[in-house]
N, CA, C and O of each residue as an XYZ file, in Angstrom:
212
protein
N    -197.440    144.984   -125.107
C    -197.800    146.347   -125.448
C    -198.942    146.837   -124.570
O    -199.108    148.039   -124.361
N    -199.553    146.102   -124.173
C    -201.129    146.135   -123.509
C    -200.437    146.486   -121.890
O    -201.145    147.289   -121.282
N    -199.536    146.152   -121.322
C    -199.060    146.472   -120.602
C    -198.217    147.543   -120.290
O    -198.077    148.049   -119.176
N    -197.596    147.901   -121.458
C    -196.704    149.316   -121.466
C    -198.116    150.287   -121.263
O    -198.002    151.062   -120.314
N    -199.675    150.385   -122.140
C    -200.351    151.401   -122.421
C    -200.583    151.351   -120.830
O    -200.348    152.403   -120.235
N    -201.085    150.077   -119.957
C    -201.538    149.874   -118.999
C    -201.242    151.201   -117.781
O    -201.908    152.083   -117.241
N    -199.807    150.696   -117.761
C    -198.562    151.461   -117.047
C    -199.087    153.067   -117.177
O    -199.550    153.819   -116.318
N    -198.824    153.264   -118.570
C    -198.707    154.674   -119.146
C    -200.191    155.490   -118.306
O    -200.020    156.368   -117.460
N    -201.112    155.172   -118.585
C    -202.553    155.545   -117.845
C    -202.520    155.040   -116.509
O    -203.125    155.854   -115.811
N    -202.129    154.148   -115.864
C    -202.367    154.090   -114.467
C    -201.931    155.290   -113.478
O    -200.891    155.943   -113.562
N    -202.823    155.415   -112.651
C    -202.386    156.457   -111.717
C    -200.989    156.144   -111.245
O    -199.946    156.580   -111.731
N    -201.153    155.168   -110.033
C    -200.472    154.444   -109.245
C    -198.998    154.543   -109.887
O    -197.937    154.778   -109.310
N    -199.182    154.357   -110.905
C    -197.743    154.314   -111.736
C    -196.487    155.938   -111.888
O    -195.265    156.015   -112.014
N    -197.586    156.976   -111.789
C    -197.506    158.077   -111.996
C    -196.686    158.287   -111.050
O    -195.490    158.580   -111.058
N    -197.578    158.078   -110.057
C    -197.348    158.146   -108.167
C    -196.045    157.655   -108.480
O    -195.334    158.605   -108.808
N    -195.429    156.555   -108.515
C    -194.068    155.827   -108.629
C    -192.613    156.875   -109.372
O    -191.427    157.045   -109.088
N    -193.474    157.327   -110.324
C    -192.705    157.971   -111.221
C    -192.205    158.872   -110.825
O    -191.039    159.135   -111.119
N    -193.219    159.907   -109.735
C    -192.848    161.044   -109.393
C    -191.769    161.042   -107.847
O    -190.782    161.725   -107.572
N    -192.279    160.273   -107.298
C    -191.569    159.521   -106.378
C    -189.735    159.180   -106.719
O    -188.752    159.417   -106.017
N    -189.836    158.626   -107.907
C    -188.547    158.320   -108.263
C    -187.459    159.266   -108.876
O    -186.232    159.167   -108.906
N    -188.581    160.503   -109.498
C    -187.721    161.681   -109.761
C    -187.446    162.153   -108.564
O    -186.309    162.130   -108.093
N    -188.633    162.701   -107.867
C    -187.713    163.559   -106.071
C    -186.267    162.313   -105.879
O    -185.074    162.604   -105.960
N    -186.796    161.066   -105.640
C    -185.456    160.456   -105.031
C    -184.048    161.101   -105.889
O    -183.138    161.768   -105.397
N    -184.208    160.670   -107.287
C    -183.431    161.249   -107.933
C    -182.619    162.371   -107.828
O    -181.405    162.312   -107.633
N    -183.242    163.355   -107.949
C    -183.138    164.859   -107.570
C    -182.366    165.235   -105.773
O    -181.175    165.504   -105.622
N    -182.872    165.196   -105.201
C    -182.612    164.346   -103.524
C    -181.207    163.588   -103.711
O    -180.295    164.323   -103.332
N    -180.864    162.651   -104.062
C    -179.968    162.474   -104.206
C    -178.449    162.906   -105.157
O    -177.332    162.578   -104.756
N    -178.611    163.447   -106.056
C    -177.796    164.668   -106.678
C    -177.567    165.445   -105.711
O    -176.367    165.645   -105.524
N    -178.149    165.877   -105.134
C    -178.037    167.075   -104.310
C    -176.905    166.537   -102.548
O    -175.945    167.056   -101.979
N    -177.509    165.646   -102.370
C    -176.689    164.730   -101.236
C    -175.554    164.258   -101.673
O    -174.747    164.170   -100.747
N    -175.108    163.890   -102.752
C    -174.155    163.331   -103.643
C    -172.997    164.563   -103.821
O    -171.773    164.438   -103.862
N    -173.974    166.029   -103.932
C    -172.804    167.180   -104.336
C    -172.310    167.437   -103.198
O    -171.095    167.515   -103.013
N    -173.335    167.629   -102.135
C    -172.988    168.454   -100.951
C    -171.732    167.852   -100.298
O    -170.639    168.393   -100.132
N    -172.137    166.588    -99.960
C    -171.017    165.510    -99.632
C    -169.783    165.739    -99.945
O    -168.973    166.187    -99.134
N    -169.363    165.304   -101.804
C    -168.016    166.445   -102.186
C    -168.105    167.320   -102.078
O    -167.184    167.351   -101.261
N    -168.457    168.492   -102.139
C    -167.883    169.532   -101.466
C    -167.263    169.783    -99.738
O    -166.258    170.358    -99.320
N    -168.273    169.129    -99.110
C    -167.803    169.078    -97.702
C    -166.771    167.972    -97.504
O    -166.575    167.752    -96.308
N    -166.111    167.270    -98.271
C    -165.589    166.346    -98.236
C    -163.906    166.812    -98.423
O    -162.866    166.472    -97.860
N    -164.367    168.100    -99.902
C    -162.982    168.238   -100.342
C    -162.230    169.720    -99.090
O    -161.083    169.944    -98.703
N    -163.481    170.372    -98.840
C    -163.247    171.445    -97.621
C    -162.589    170.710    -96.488
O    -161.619    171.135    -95.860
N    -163.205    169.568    -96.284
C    -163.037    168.989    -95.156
C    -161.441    168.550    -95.037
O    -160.716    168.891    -94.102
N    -160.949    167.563    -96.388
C    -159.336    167.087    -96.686
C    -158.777    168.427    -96.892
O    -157.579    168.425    -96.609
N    -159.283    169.774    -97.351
C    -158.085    170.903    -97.036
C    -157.730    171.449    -95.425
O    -156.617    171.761    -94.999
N    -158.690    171.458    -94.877
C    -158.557    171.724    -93.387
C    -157.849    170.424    -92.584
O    -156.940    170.814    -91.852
N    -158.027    169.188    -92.558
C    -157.112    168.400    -92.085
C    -155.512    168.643    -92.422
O    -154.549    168.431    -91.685
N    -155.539    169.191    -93.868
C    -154.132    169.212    -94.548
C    -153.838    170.273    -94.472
O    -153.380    170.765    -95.503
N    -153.921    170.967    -93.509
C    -153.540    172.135    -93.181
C    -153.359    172.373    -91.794
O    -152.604    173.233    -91.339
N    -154.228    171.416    -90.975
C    -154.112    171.005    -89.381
C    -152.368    170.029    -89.662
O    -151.358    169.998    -88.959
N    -152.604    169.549    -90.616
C    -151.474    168.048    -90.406
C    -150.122    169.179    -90.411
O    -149.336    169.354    -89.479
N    -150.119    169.901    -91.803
C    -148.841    170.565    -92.475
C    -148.630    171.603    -91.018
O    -147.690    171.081    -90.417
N    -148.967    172.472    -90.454
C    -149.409    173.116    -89.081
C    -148.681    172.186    -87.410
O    -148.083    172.778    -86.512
N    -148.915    171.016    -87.434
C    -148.338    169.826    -86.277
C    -146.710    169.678    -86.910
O    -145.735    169.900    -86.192
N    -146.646    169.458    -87.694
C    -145.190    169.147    -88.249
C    -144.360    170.178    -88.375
O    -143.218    170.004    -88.800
């Protein structure tokens, strides 16, 4: 328990915390963009492919 309060009041810890939300956040965002450019991306191939044939 002396260690959870420890945590809870340490700066350093804070620092970590906040750190780990941006990553968080940062990554949602890299995670969406990705599908979306991903699924744009498989309609334009499939439309280059259907287009050759």
């Amino acid at each position: 328990m002396t260690k959870l309060r420890k945590l809870w009041t340490e700066q350093r810890g804070q620092d970590i915390a906040e750190y780990a939300v941006m990553l968080a956040v940062i990554l949602v965002i890299v995670v969406g963009a990705i599908r979306l450019v991903g699924s744009n991306a498989n309609n334009v191939f499939s439309a280059a492919a259907s287009s050759i044939q």
